[in-house]
C-alpha positions as CSV (number, residue, x, y, z in Angstrom):
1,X,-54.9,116.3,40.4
2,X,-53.8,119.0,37.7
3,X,-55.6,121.0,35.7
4,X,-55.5,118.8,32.6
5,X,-57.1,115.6,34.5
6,X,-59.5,117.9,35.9
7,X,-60.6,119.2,33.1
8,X,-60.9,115.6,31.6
9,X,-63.0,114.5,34.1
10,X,-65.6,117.8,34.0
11,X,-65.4,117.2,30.1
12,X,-66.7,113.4,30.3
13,X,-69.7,114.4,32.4
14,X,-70.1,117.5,30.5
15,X,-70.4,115.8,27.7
16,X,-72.9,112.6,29.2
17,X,-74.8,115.0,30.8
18,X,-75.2,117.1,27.5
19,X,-76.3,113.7,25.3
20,X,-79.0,113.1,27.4
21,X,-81.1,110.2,27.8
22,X,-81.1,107.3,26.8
23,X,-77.7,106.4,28.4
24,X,-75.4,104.1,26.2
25,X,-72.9,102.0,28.6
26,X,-70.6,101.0,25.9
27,X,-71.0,104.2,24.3
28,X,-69.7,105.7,27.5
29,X,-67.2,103.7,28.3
30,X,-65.6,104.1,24.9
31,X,-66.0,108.0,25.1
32,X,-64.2,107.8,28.7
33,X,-61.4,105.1,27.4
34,X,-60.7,108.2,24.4
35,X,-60.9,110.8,26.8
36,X,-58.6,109.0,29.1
37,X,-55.9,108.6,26.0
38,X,-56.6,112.0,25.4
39,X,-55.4,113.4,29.0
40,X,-52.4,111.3,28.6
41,X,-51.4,112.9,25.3
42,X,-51.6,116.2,26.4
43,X,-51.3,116.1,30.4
44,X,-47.7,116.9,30.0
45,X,-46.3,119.7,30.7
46,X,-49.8,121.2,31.0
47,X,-49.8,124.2,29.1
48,X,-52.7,126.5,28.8
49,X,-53.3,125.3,25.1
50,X,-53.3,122.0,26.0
51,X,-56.1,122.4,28.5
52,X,-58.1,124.3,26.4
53,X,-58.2,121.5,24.1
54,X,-58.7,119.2,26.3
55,X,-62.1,120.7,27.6
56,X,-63.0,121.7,24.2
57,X,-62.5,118.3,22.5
58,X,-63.6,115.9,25.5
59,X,-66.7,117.6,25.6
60,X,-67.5,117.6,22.2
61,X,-65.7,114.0,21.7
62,X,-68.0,112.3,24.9
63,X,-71.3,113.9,23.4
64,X,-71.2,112.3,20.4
65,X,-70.1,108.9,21.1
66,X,-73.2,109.2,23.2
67,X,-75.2,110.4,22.2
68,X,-74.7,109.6,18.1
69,X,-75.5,105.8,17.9
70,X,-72.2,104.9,16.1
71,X,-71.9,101.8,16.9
72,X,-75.3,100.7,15.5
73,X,-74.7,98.8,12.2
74,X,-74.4,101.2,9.4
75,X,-73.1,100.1,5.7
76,X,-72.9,103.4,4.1
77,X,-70.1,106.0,5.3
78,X,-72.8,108.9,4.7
79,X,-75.2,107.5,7.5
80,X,-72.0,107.3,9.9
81,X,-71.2,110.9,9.0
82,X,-75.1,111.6,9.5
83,X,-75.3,110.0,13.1
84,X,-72.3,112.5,13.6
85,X,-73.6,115.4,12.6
86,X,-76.9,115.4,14.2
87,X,-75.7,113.9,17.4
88,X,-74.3,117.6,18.8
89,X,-77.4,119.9,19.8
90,X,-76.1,123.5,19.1
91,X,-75.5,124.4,23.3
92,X,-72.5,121.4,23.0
93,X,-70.2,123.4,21.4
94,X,-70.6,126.6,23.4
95,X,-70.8,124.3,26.7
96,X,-67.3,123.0,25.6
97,X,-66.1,126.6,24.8
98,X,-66.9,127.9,28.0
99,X,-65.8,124.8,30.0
100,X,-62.2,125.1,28.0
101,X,-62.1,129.0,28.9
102,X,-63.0,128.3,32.7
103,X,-60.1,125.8,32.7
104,X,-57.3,128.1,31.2
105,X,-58.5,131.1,32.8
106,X,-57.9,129.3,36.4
107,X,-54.3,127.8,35.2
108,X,-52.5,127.9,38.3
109,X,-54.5,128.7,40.9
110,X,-53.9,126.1,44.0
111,X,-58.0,124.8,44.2
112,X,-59.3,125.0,40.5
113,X,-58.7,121.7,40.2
114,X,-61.3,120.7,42.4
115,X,-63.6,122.9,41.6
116,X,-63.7,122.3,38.0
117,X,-64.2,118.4,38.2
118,X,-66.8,119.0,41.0
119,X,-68.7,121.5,39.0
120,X,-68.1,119.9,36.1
121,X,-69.8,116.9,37.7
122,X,-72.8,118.8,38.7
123,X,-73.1,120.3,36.1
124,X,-73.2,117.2,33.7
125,X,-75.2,114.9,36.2
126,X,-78.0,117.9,36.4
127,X,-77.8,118.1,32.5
128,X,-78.3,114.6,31.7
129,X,-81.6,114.3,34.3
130,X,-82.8,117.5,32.6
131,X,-82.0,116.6,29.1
């Protein structure tokens, strides 16, 4: 596992965990199918920008497609843009920051792989049962 995928993974539960209840099956599995696509774009060669935006934008990305309710009908672009915009609480974007600066700052190191998806799983799964 590199650092990229690792990343990924601790961004996906990051991001679930920070949505909250009620959980949304389809509404994960979508977040985790752009995710995936996501770590494929930019797993190679797995520079330090690269992570960082992958931490940054999966956490953000998997929070609201969870948490947001897109894929409710809507007919009006404004109430998609609304579901948007208030489906981020404020702590997403600094959860995201600091998960993206945990990841670059580790860069190399043989084990921060690991321990980034594992804490990132822990992390998330604690978040969403306290959320």
């Amino acid at each position: 596992m590199n650092q990229v995928r690792a990343t990924g993974v601790a961004a996906f539960f990051l991001g679930i965990g920070l949505a909250g209840e009620p959980l949304d099956p389809i509404g994960m599995l979508i977040a985790a199918a752009l995710l995936f696509v996501l770590v494929l774009a930019l797993e190679r060669p797995g520079t330090n920008l690269q992570t960082f935006v992958v931490g940054l934008a999966g956490v953000l990305l998997a929070s609201i497609v969870q948490h947001a309710g897109v894929f409710e009908p809507a007919f009006r672009p404004i109430a998609i843009a609304t579901r948007l915009y208030f489906g981020l609480y404020p702590g997403t974007l600094v959860v995201g920051f600091g998960l993206a600066l945990l990841a670059t700052a580790s860069n190399g190191r043989p084990r921060a792989p690991i321990a980034i998806a594992v804490l990132g799983c822990l992390v998330g799964i604690a978040l969403f049962f306290l959320l």
